[in-house]
TIRO-2110 file (N, C-alpha, C; in Angstrom, 1 decimal):
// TIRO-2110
-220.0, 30.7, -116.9, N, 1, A
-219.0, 31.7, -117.1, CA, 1, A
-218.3, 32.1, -115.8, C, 1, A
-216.8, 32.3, -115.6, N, 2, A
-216.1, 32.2, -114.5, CA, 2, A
-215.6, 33.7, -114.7, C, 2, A
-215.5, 34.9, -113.5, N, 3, A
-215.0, 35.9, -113.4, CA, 3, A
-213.8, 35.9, -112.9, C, 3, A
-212.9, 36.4, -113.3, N, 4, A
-211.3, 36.6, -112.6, CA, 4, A
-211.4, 37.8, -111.7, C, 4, A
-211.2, 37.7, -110.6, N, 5, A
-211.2, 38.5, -109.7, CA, 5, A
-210.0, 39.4, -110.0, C, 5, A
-210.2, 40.6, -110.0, N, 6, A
-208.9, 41.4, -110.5, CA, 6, A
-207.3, 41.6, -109.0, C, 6, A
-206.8, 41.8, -109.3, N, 7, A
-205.9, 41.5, -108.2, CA, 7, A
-205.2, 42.9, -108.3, C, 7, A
-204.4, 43.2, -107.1, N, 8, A
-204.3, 44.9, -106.7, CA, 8, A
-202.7, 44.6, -106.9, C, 8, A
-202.0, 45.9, -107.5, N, 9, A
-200.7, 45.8, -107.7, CA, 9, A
-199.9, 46.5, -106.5, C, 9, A
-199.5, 45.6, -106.0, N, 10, A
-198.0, 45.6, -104.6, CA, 10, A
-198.1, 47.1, -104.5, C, 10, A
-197.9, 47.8, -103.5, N, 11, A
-197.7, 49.4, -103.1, CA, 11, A
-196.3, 49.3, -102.7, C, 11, A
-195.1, 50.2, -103.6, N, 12, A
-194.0, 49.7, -103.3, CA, 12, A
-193.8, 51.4, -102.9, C, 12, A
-193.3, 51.5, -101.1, N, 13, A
-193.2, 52.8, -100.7, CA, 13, A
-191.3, 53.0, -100.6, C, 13, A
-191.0, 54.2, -100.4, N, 14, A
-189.8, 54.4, -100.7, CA, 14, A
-189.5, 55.5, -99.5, C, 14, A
-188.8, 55.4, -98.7, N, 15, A
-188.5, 56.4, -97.6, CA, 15, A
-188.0, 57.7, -98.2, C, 15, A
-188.3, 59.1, -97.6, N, 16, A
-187.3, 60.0, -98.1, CA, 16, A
-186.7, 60.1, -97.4, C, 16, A
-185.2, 60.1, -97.8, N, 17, A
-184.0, 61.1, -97.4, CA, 17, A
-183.5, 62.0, -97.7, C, 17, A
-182.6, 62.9, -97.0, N, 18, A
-182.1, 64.0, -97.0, CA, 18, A
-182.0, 64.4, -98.3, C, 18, A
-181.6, 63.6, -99.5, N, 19, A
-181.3, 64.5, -100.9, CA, 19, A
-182.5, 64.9, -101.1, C, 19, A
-183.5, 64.1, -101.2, N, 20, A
-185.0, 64.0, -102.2, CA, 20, A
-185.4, 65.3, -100.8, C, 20, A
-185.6, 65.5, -99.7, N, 21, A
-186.2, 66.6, -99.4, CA, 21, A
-185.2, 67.9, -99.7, C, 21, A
-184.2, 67.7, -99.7, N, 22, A
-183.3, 68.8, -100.6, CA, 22, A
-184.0, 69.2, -101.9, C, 22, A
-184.0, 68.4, -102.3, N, 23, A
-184.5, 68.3, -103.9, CA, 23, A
-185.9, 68.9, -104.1, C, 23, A
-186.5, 68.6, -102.6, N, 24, A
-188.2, 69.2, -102.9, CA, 24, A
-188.3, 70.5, -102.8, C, 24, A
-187.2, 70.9, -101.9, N, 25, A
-187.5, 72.2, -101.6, CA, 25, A
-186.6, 73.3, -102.1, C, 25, A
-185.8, 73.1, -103.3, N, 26, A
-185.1, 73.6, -104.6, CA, 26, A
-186.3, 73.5, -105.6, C, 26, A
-187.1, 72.6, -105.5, N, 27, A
-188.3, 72.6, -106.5, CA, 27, A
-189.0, 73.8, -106.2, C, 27, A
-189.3, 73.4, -105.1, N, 28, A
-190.5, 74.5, -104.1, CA, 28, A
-189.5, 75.8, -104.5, C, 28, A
-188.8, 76.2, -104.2, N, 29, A
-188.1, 77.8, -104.5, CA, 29, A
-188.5, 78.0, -106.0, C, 29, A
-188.1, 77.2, -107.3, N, 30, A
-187.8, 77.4, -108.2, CA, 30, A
-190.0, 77.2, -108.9, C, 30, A
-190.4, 77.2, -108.5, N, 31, A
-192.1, 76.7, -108.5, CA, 31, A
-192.0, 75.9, -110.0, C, 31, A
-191.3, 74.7, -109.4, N, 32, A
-191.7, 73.9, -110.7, CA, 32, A
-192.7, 73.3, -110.6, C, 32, A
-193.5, 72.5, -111.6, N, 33, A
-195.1, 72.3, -111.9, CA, 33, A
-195.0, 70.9, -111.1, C, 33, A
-196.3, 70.4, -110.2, N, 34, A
-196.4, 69.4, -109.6, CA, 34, A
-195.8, 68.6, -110.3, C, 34, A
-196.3, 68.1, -111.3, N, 35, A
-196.3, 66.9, -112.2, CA, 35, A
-195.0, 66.8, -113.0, C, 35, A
-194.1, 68.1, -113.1, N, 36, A
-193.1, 67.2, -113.6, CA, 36, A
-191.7, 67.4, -112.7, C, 36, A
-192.0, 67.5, -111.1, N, 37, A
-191.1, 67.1, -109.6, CA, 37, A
-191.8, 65.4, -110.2, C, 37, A
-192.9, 65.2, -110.4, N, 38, A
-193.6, 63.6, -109.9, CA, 38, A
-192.4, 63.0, -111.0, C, 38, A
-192.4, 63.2, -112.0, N, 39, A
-192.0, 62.7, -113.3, CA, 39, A
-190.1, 62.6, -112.8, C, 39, A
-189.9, 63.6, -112.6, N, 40, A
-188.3, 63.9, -112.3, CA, 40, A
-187.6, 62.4, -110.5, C, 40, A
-188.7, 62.8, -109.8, N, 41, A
-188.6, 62.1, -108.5, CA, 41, A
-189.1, 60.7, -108.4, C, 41, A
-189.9, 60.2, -109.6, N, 42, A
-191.1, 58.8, -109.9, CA, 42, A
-191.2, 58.5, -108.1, C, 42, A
-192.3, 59.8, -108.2, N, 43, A
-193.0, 59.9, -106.7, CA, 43, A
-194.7, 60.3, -107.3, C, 43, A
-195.4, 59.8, -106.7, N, 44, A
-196.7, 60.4, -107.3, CA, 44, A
-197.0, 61.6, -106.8, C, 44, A
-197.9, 62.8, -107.5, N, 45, A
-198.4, 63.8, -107.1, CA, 45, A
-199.4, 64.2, -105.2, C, 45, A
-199.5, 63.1, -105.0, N, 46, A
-200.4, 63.1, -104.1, CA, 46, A
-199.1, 62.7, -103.2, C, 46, A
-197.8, 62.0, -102.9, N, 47, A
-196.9, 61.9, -102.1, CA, 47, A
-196.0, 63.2, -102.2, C, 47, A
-195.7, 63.8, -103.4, N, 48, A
-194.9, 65.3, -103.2, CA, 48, A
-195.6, 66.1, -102.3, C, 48, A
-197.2, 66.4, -102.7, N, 49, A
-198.1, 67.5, -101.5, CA, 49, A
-198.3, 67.4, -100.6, C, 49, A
-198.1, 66.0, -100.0, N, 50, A
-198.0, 65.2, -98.3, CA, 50, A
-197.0, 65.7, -97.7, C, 50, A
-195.8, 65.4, -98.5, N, 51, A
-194.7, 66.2, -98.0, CA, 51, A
-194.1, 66.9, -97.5, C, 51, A
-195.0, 68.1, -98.5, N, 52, A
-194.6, 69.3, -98.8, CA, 52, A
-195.2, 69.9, -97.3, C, 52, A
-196.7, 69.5, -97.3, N, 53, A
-197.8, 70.2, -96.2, CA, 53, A
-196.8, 69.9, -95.2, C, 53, A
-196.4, 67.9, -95.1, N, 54, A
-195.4, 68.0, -93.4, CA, 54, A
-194.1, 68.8, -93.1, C, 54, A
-193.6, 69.1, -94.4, N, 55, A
-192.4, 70.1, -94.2, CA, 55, A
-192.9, 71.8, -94.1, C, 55, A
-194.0, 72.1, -94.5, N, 56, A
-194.4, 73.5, -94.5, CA, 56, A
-193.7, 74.3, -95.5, C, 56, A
-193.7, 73.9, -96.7, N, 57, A
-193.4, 74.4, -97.8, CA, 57, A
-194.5, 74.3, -98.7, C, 57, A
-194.9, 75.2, -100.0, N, 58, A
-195.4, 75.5, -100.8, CA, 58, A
-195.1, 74.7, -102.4, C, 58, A
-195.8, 74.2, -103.0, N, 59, A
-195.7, 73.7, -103.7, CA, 59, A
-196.4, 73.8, -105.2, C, 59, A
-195.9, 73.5, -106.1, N, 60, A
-196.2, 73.9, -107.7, CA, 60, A
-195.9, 75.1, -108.1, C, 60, A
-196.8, 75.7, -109.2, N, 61, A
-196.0, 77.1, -109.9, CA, 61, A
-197.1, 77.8, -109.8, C, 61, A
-198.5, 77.6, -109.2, N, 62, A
-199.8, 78.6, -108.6, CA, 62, A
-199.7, 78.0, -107.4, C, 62, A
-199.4, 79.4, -106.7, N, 63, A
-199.7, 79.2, -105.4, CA, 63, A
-199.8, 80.2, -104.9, C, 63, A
END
């Protein structure tokens, strides 16, 4: 019996520019919910709060 080694899906990264940090920090004002900036931006939750911490802005709707 032969195991298939599972294989890792490509990490496709995406630079931000000036709109999308526009865009983050209209979110951040407006405290919209992590998850649906992730959903709106198709950025994952763990790359919006990276962001957020290097820009010094607050993020989600508890905070």
């Amino acid at each position: 019996m032969i195991v298939k080694k599972a294989t890792k899906k490509a990490v496709k990264r995406r630079e931000w520019n000036k709109n999308d940090i526009k865009e983050l920090k209209a979110h951040s004002k407006a405290r919209t919910p992590v998850t649906k900036i992730s959903k709106l931006t198709k950025r994952s939750v763990g790359a919006l709060r990276q962001k957020a911490l290097h820009l010094g802005i607050g993020l989600g709707h508890q905070r």
